[in-house]
N, C-alpha and C positions, 0 to 999 in steps of 0.2 A: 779526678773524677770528671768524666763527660757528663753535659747536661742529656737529658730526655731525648732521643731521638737522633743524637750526634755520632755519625761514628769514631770510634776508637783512630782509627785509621783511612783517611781519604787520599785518594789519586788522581788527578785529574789531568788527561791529556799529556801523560807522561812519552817524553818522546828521546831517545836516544841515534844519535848517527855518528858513525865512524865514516871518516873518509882517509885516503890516501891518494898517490900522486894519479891513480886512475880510476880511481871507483868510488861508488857513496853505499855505504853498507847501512839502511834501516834496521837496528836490530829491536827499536822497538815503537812503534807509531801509534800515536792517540791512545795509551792506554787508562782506562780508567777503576778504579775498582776502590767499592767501600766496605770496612770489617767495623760490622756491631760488636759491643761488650757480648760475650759468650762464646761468639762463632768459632769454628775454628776454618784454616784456612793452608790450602795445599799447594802448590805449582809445581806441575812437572812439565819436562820434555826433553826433547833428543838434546842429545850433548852439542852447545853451541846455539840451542833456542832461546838463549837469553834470559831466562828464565832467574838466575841469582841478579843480573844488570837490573832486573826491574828491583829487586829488593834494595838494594845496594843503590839505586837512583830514589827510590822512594824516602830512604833512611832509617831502613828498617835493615839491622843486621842479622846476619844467616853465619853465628858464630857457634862452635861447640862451648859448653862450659868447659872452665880449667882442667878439671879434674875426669873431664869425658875419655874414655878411651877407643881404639877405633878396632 
């Protein structure tokens, strides 16, 4: 249980970088973002906008249950 006014889930300045032998790939700079008990909470974008690396960098996972089927 969070106290009063805490959120459930905090991010701050989440930053991910890929590099290789010639390039520096930002896929995700200064991100921030806070979920109150309740909210609910969506992320999309074009395939490759990083979008699961923020969950996945936060530690917040983006699994199907066992029993999901597709």
């Amino acid at each position: 249980m969070t106290e009063a006014g805490q959120p459930l889930i905090q991010i701050q300045d989440l930053t991910k970088v890929f590099y290789t032998d010639e390039i520096e790939t930002h896929a995700l700079s200064g991100i921030h973002l806070s979920v109150n008990k309740g909210e609910y909470v969506a992320m999309s974008g074009p395939s490759g906008a990083a979008s699961q690396r923020c969950w996945r960098s936060s530690g917040c996972s983006i699994h199907r249950p066992p029993d999901a089927t597709r």
